[in-house]
C-alpha positions in Angstrom: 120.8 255.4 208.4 117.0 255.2 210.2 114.3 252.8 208.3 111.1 255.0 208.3 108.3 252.6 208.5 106.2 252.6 205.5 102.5 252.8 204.6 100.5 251.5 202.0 97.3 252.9 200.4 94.9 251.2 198.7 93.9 252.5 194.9 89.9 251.3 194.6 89.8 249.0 192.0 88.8 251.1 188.6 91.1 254.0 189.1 92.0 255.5 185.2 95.8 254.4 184.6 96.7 257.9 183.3 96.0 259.0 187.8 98.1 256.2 188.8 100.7 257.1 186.8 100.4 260.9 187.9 100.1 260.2 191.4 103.4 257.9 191.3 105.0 260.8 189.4 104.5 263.1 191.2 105.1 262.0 195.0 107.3 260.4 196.4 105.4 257.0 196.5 106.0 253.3 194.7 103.0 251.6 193.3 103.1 247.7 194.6 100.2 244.7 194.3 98.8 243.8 197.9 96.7 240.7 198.2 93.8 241.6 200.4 90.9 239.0 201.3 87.6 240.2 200.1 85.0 240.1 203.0 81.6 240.6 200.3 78.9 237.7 200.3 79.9 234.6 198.4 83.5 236.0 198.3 84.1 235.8 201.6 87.9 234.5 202.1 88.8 235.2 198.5 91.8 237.1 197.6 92.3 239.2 195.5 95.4 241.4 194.0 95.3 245.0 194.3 97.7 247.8 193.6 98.7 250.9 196.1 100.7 253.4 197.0 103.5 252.8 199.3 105.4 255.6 200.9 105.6 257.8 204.0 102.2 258.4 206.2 102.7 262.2 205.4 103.1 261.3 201.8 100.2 259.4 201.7 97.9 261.4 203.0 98.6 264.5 200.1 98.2 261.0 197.9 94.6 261.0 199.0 93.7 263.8 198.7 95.0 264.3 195.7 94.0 260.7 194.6 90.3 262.0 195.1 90.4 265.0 193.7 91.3 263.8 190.5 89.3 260.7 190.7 86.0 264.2 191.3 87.2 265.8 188.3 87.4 262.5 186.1 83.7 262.0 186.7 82.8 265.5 186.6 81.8 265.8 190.2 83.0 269.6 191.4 
């Protein structure tokens, strides 16, 4: 059996739960915590816990676009 490398994409902090959930419903993706270093003024070196999609790159990329569609519609951009 071939390991097919994996790929993780960030979710920006603020997402709704209720597109997360979606998201991770309907692709064939796993939501995991990263810890990233934050590179913003007086945080500089900090880490900080975030959450992403993991899966395929092909995957991912219908993730994001799908990811920021929604993310349009929640704040009624069109």
């Amino acid at each position: 059996m071939k390991n097919e490398e994996l790929f993780d994409l960030i979710i920006p902090p603020g997402v709704p739960r209720s597109i997360i959930c979606d998201i991770a419903e309907k692709y064939d993706v796993t939501v995991v915590e990263r810890n990233e270093p934050i590179v913003i003024g007086i945080m500089d070196g900090d880490v900080r816990e975030l959450l992403a999609f993991r899966g395929k790159h092909e995957v991912l990329e219908q993730v994001q676009e799908d990811l920021l569609k929604q993310l349009k519609e929640f704040v009624g951009e069109n």
